[in-house]
Backbone as CSV, one residue per row, in Angstrom:
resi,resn,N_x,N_y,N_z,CA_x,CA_y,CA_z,C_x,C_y,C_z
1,UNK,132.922,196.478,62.658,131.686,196.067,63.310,130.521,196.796,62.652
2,UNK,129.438,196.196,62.339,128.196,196.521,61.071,127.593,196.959,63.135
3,UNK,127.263,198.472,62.714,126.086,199.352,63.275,124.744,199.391,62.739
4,UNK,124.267,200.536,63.149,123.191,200.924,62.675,123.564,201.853,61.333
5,UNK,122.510,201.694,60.034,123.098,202.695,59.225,122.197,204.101,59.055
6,UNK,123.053,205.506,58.912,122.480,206.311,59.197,122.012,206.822,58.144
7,UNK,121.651,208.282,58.101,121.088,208.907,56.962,122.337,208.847,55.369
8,UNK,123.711,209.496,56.244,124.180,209.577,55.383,125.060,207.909,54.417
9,UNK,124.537,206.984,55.004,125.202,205.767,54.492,124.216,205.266,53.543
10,UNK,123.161,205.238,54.240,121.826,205.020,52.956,121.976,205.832,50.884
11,UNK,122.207,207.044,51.713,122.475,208.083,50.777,123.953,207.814,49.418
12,UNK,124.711,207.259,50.101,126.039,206.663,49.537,125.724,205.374,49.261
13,UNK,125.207,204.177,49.904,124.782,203.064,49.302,123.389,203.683,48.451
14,UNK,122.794,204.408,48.104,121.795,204.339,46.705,122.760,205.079,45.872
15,UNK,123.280,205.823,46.026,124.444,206.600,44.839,124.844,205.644,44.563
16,UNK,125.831,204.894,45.042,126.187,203.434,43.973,125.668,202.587,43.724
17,UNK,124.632,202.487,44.371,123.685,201.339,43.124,122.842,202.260,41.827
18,UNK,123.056,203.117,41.942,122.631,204.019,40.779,123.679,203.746,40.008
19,UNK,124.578,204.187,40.173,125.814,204.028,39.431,126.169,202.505,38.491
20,UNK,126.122,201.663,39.365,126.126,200.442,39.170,125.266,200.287,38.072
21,UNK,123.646,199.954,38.848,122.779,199.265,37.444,122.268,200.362,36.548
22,UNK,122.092,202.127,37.440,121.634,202.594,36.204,119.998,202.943,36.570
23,UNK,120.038,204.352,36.401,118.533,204.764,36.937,117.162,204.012,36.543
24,UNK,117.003,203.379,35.175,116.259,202.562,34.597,115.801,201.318,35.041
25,UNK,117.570,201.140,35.488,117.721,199.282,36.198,116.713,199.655,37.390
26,UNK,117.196,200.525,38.330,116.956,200.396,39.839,115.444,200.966,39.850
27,UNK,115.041,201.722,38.771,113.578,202.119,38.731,112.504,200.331,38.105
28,UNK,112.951,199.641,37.433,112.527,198.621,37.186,112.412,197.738,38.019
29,UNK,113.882,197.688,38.866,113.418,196.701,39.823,112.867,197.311,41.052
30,UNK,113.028,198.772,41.717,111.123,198.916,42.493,110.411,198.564,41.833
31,UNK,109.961,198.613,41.267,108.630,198.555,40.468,108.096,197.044,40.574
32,UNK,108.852,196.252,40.547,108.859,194.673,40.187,108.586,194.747,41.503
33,UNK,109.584,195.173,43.019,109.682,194.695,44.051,108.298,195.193,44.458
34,UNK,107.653,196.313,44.117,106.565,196.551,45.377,105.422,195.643,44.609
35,UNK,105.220,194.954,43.086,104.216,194.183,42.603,104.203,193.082,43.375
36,UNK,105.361,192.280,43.730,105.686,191.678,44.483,105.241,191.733,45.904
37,UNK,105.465,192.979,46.380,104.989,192.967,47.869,103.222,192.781,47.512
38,UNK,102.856,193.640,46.757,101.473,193.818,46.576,100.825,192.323,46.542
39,UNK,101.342,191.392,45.356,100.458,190.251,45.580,101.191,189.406,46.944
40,UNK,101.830,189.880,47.413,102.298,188.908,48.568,100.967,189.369,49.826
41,UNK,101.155,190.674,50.059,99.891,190.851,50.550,98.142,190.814,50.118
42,UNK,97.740,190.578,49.077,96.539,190.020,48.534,96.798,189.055,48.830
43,UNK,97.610,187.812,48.600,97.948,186.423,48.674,97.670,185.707,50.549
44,UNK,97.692,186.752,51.495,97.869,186.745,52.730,96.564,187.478,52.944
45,UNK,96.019,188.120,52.513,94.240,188.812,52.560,93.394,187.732,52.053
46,UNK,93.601,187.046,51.190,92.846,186.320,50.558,92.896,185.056,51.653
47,UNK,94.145,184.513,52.092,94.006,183.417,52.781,93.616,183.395,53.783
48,UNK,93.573,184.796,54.688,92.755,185.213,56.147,91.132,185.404,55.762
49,UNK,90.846,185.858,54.730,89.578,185.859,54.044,88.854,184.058,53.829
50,UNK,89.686,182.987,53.640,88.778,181.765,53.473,89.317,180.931,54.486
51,UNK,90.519,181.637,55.300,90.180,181.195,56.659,89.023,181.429,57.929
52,UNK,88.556,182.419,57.608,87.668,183.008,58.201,86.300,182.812,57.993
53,UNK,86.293,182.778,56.338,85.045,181.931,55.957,84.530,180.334,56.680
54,UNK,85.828,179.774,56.701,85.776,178.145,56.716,85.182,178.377,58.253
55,UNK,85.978,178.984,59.094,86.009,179.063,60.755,84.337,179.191,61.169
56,UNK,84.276,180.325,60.139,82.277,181.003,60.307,81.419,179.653,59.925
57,UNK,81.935,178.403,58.968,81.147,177.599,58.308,80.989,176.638,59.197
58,UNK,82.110,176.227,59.816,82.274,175.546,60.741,81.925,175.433,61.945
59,UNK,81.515,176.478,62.728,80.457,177.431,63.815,79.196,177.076,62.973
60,UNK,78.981,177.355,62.071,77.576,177.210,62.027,77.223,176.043,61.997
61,UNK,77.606,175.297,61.456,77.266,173.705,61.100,77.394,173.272,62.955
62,UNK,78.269,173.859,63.445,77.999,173.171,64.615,77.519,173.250,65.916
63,UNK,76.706,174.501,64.915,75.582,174.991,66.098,74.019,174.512,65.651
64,UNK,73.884,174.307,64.051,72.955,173.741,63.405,72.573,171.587,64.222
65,UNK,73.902,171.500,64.917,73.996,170.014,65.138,74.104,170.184,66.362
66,UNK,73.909,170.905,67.305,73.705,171.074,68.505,72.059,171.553,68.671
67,UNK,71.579,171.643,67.954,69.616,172.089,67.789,69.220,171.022,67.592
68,UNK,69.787,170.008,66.732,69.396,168.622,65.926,69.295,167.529,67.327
């Protein structure tokens, strides 16, 4: 039955993936993974950013047509 994993299982699952791909491998692919996180979050800033724009554009125009 899969628990919770503790300090020392973490510790034994990265020892063998060291082992496995190899300090280089597993340093390459962080590296890849957090670029990854990084534009995943710009990608999600940016789209709350011209959602927010549109929302503000959209308020205005329809407060400009409520004066009219």
């Amino acid at each position: 039955m899969l628990g919770q994993l503790g300090a020392m299982e973490l510790l034994l699952i990265l020892v063998i993936v060291l082992l496995v791909f190899g300090v280089d491998r597993v340093g390459k692919l962080g590296r890849e993974l957090g670029e990854g996180v990084r534009g995943f979050r710009e990608g999600i800033e940016s789209e709350g950013a011209d959602a927010a724009a549109e929302t503000r554009e959209g308020i205005e125009s329809e407060g400009s047509e409520a004066e009219a």
